[in-house]
TORKOL-4160 file (C-alpha; in steps of 0.2 Angstrom, whole numbers, padded with zeros to 4 digits, m for minus):
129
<pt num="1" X="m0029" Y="0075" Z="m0078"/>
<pt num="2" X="m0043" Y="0072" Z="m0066"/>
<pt num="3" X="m0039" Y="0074" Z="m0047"/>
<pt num="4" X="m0048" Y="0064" Z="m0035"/>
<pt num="5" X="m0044" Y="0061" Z="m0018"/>
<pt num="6" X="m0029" Y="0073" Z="m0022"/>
<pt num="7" X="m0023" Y="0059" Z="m0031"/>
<pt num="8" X="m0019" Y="0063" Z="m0050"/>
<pt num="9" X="m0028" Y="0050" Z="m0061"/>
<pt num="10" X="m0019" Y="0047" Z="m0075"/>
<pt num="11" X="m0028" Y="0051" Z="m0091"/>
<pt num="12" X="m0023" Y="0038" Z="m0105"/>
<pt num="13" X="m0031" Y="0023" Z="m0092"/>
<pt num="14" X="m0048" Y="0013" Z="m0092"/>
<pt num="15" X="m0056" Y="0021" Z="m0076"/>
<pt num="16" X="m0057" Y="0004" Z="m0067"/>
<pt num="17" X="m0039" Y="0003" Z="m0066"/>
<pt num="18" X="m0035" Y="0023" Z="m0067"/>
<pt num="19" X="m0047" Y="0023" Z="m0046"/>
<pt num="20" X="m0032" Y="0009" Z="m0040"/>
<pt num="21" X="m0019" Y="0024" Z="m0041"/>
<pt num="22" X="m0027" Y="0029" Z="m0023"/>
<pt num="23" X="m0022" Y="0022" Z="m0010"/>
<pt num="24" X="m0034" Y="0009" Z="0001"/>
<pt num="25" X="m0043" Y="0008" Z="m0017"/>
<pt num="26" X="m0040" Y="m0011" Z="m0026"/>
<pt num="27" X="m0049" Y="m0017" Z="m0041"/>
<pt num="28" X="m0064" Y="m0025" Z="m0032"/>
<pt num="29" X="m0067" Y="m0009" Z="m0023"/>
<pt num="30" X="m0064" Y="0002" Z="m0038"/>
<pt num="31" X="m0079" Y="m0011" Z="m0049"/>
<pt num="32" X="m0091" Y="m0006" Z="m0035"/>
<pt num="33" X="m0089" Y="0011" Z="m0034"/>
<pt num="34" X="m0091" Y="0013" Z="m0053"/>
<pt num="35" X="m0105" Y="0002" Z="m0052"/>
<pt num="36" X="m0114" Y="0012" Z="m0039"/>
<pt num="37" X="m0112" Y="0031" Z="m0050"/>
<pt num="38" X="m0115" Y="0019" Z="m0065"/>
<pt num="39" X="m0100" Y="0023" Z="m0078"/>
<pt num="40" X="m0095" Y="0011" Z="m0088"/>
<pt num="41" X="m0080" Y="0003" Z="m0080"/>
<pt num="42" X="m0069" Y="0002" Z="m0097"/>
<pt num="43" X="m0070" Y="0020" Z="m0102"/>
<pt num="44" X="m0057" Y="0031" Z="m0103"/>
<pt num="45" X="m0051" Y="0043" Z="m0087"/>
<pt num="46" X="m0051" Y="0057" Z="m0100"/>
<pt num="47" X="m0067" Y="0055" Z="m0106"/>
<pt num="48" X="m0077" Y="0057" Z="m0091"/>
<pt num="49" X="m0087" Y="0071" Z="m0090"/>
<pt num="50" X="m0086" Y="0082" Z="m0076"/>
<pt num="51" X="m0100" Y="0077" Z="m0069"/>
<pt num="52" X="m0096" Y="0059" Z="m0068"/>
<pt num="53" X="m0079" Y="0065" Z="m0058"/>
<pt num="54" X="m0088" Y="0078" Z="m0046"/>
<pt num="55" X="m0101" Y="0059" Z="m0044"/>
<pt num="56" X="m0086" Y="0049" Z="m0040"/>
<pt num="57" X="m0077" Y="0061" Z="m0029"/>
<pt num="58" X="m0092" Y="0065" Z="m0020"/>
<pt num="59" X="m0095" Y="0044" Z="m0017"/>
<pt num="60" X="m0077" Y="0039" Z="m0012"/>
<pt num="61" X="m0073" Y="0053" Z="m0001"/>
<pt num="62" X="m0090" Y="0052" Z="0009"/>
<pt num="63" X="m0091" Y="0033" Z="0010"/>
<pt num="64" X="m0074" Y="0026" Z="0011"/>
<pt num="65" X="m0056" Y="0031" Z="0020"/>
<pt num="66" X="m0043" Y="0032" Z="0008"/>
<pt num="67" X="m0028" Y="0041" Z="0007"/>
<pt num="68" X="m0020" Y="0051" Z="0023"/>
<pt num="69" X="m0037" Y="0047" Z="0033"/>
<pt num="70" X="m0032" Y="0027" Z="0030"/>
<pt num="71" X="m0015" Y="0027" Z="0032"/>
<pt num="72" X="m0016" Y="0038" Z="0049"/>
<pt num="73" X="m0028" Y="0024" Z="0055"/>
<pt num="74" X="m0015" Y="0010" Z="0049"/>
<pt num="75" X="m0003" Y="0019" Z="0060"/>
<pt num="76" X="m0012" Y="0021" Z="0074"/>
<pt num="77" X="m0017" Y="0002" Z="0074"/>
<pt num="78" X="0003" Y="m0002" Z="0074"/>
<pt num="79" X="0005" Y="0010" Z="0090"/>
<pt num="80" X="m0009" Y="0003" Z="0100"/>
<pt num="81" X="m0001" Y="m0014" Z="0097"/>
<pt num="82" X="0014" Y="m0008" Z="0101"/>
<pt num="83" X="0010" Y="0001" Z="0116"/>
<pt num="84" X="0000" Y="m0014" Z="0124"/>
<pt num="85" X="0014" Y="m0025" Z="0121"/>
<pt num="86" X="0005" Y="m0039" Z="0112"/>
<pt num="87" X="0016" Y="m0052" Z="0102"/>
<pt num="88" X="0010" Y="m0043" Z="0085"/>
<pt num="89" X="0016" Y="m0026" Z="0094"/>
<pt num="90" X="0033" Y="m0034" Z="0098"/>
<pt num="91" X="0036" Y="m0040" Z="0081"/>
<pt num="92" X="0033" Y="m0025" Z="0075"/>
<pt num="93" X="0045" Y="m0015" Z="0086"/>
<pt num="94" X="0061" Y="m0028" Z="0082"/>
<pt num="95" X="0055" Y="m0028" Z="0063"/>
<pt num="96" X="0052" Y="m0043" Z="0061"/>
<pt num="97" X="0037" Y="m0053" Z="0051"/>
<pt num="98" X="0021" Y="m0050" Z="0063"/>
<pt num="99" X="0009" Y="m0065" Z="0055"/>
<pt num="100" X="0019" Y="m0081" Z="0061"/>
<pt num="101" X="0031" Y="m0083" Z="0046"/>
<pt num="102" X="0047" Y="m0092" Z="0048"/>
<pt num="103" X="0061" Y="m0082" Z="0053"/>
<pt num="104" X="0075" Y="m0094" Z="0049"/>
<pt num="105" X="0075" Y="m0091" Z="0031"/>
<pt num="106" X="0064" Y="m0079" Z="0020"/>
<pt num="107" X="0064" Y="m0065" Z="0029"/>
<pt num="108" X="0076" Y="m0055" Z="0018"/>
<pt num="109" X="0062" Y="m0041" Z="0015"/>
<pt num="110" X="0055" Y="m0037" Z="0031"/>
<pt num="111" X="0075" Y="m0037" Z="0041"/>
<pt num="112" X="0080" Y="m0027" Z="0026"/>
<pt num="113" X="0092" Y="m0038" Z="0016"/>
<pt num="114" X="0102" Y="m0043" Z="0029"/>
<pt num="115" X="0113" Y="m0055" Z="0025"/>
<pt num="116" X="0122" Y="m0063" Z="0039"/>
<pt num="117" X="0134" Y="m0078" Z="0031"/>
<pt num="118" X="0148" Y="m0082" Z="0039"/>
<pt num="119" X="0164" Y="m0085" Z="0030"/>
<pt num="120" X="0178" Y="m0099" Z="0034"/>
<pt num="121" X="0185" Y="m0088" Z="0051"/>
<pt num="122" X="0201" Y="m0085" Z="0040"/>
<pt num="123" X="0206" Y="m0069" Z="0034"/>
<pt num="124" X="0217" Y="m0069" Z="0019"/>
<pt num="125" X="0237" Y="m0066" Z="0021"/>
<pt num="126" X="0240" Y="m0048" Z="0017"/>
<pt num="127" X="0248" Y="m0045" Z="m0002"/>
<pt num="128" X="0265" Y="m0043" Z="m0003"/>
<pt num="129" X="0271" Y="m0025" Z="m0010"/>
């Protein structure tokens, strides 16, 4: 199993998809990089040589942040939001949607499934024993 990145790739996909298992790695992203070591994007992970892996490691970790580098940097952008007190920063704080969707309805994935229904105000009598 190859390991870039100190990603396990698995073996058994076409290279092309088998690069989107890093993170900060998509499909566009993956085409260039393959295009740049020139490997043919539809062979398999096991077949490369290794070569072709020491190439590609050599490529995505000197040119592009993926991985911990990436998402530390993600962080980061979130605290300085949060730290300057910018709308987007305050959003972010009270868990709510930060890019301007509507918060009456649809917002059951970033609140965390809240459901907050209310029922008729009546409670049911107690059963008899």
């Amino acid at each position: 199993m190859p390991r870039i990145a100190g990603v396990n790739i698995p073996e058994q996909k076409q290279i092309l998809i088998a690069l989107t298992y890093i993170f900060g790695i998509g499909l566009p992203l993956s085409r260039r990089i393959l295009a740049t070591v020139g490997i043919n994007p539809l062979k398999r992970a096991s077949e490369l040589t290794s070569e072709e892996v020491n190439r590609l490691k050599e490529i995505i970790e000197k040119n592009y942040k993926i991985e911990g580098e990436l998402k530390r940097e993600i962080m980061m952008n979130i605290k300085r939001l949060k730290d300057i007190g910018c709308w987007r920063g305050i959003r972010h704080i009270k868990g709510l949607p930060v890019r301007g969707q509507r918060t009456r309805t649809n917002t059951r994935t970033v609140r965390g499934n809240v459901r907050k229904t209310v029922g008729s105000g009546r409670k049911p009598p107690p059963a008899p024993k």
